[in-house]
C-alpha positions as CSV (number, residue, x, y, z in Angstrom):
1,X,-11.3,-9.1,-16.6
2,X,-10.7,-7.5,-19.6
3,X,-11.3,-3.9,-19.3
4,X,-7.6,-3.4,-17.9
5,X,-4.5,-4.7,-18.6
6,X,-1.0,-4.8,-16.7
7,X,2.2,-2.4,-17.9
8,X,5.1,-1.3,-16.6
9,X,4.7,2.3,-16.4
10,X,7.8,4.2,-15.2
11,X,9.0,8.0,-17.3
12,X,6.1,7.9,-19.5
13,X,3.4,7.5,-17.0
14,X,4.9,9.7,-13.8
15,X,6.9,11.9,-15.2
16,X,10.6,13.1,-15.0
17,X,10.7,12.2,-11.4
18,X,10.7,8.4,-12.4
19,X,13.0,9.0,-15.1
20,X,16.3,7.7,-13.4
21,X,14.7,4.7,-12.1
22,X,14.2,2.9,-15.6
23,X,17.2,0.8,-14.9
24,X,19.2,0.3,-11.8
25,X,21.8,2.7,-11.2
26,X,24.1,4.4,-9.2
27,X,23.9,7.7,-7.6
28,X,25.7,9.9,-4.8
29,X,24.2,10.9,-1.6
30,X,24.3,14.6,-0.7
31,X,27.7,15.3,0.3
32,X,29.6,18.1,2.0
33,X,32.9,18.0,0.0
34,X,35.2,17.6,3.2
35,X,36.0,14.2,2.6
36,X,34.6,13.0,-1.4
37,X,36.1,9.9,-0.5
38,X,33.6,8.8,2.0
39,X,31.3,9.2,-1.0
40,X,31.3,5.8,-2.8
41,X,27.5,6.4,-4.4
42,X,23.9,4.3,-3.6
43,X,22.8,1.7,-6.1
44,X,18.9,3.1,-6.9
45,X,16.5,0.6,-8.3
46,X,12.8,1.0,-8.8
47,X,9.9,-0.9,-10.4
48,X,6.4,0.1,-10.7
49,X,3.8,-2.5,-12.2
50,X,-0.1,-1.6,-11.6
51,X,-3.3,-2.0,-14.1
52,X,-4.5,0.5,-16.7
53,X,-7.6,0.7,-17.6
54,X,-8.8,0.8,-21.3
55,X,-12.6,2.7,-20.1
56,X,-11.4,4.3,-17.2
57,X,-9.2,7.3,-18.2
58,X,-10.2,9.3,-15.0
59,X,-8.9,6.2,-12.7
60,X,-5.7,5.8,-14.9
61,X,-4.8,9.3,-13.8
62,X,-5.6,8.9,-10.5
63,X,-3.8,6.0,-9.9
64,X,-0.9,7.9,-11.7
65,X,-0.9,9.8,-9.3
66,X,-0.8,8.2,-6.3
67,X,1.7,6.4,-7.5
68,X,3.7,9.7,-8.4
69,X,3.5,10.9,-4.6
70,X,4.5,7.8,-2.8
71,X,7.9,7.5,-5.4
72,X,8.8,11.5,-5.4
73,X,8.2,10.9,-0.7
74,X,10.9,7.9,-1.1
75,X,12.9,10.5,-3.4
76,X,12.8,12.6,-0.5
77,X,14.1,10.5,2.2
78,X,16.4,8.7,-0.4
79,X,18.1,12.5,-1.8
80,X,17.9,14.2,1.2
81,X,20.7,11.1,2.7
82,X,24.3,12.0,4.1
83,X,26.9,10.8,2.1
84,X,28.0,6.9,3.5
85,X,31.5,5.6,4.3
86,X,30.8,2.4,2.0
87,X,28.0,1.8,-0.6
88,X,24.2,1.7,0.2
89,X,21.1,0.5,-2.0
90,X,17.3,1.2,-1.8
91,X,14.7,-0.2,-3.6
92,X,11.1,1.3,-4.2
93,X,8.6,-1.8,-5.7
94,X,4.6,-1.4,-6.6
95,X,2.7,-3.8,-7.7
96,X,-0.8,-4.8,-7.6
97,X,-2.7,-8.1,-7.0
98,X,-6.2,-9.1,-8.3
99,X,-8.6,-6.5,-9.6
100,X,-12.7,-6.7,-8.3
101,X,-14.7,-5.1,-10.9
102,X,-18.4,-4.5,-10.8
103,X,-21.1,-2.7,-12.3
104,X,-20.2,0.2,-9.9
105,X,-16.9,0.1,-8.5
106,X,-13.1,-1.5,-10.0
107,X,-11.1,-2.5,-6.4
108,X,-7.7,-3.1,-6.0
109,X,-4.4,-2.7,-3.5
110,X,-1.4,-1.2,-4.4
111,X,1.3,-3.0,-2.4
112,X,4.6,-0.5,-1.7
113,X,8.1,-1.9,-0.6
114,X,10.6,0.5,0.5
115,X,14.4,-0.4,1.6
116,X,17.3,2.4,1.7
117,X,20.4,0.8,3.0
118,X,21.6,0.4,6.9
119,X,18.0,-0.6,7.9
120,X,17.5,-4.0,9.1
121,X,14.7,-4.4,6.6
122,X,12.6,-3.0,4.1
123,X,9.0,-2.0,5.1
124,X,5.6,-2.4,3.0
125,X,2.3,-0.9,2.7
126,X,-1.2,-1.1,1.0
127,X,-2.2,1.6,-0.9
128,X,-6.4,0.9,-1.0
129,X,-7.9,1.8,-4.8
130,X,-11.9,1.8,-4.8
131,X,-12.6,3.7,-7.7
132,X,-16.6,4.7,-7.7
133,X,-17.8,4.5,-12.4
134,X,-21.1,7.0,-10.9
135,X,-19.0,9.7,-9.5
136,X,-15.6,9.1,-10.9
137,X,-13.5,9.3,-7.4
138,X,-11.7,7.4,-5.3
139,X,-13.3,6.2,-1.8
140,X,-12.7,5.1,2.0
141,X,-14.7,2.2,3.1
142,X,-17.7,4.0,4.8
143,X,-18.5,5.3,0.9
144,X,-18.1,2.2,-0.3
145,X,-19.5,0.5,1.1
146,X,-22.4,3.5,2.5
147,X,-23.7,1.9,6.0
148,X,-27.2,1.6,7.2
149,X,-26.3,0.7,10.5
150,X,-25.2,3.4,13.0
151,X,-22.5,1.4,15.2
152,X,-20.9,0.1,12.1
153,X,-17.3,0.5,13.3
154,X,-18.3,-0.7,16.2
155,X,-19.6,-4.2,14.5
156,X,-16.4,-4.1,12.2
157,X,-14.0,-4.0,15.3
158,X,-16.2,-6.7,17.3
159,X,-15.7,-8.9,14.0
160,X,-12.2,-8.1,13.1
161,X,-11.2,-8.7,16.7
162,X,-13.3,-12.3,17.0
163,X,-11.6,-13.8,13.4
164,X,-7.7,-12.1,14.6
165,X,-7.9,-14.5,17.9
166,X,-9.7,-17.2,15.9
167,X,-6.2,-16.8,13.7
168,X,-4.6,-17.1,16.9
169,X,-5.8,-19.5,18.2
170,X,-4.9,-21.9,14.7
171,X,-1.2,-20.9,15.0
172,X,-1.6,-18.8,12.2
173,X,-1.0,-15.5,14.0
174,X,1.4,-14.4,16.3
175,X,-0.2,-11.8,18.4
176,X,-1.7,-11.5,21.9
177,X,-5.5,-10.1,22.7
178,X,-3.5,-6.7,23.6
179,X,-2.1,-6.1,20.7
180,X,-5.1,-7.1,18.2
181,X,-7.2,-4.9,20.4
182,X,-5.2,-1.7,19.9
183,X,-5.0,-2.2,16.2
184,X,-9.0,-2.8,15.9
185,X,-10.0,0.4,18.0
186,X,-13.3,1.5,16.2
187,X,-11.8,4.0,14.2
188,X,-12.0,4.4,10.3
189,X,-8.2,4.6,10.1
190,X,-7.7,1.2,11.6
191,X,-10.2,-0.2,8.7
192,X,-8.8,2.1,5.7
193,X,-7.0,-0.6,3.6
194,X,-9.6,-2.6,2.0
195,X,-10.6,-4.3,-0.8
196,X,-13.9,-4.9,-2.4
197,X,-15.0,-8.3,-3.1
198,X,-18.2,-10.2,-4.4
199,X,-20.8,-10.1,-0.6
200,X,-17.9,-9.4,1.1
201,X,-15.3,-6.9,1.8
202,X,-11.4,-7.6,2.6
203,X,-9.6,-5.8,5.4
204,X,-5.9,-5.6,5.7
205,X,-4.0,-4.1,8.7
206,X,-0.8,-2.7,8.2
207,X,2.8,-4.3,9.4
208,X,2.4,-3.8,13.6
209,X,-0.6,-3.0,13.9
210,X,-2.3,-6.0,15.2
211,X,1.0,-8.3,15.8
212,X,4.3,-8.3,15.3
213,X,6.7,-7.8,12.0
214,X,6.8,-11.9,11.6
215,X,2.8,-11.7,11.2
216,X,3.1,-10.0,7.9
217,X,-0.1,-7.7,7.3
218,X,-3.1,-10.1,8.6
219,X,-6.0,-10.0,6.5
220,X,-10.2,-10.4,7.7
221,X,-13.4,-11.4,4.9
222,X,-16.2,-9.6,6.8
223,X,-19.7,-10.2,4.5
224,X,-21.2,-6.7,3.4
225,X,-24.0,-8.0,5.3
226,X,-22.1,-6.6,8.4
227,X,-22.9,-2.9,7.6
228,X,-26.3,-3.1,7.0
């Protein structure tokens, strides 16, 4: 693909807000001054990697700024800590994986790790990008992907359900039909992190929501066919 290519955008691309994360550092968690000594600081590291695209100024900016919002919510949380009896990190980390590109629509996932100290882990999520070249926005999977059939969910869930337990069933899924069930309700927001692919569309569920933490986010190919 040659219409975009990978940088590592941090001050320049989101603004002040990113400014401090250029290099790892150390800062000091909101403190009440009755006892400075319990404030021994917060090493702060961040790292932001996702494609630019040479034709696609509109998508740059948009993806600029959904990058923006998820780093100044961590802010938030991170800023808004009490001061800690011994020294914390956190972490915030996007990258990107493979980018579909067709006549119509650029696809990709932004993946998001987040980690402030104490917890027993960090946590990450999929940000989906399905950038429309006709209209210029950004778009859920119903526009994408614009359904002829009426029960569409309804198919997706039946499908997304059958290939979970087939994953099962080959050992490589820890779940139980309980579980998988609850996480592929016929809903759009069970469905909303996806990626376009040639025929066939890529659906991953968040960390949870169809098994437990150990079963990463499981992924379904469903054939575009599906929704027609």
């Amino acid at each position: 693909m040659k219409n975009f290519h990978r940088t590592l955008r941090i001050s320049a691309t989101v603004g002040f807000i990113l400014a401090l994360c250029c290099l790892a550092c150390t800062v000091y968690a909101k403190d009440d001054g009755k006892d400075k000594d319990r404030n021994h600081g917060i090493g702060y590291e961040a790292h932001i990697n996702y494609p630019v695209f040479e034709k696609e100024t509109i998508l740059n900016t948009q993806v600029s700024d959904v990058v923006r919002k998820a780093l100044e919510a961590f802010n938030s949380e991170f800023f808004s800590a009490e001061a800690s009896a011994y020294p914390q990190s956190a972490a915030f980390d996007i990258d990107s994986g493979s980018v579909y590109e067709d006549a119509t629509h650029i696809s990709f996932l932004l993946t998001v790790y987040q980690y402030i100290g104490g917890a027993a882990h960090g946590t990450t999520t999929l940000i989906p990008i399905t950038y429309s070249k006709q209209t210029k926005k950004l778009l859920s999977l119903e526009e994408a992907l614009q359904p002829t059939k009426k029960d569409w969910l309804a198919a997706l869930s039946t499908e997304a359900r059958k290939q979970l337990k087939d994953q099962v069933q080959k050992k490589t899924l820890t779940s139980d039909e309980d579980w998988i069930n609850r996480g592929t309700e016929p809903t759009q927001e069970n469905f909303e992190v996806f990626k376009l692919e040639k025929n066939s569309v890529r659906i991953i569920f968040s960390q949870y929501q169809v098994g437990p933490y150990s079963s990463g986010m499981p992924e379904i190919v469903v054939p575009r066919s599906l929704f027609k």
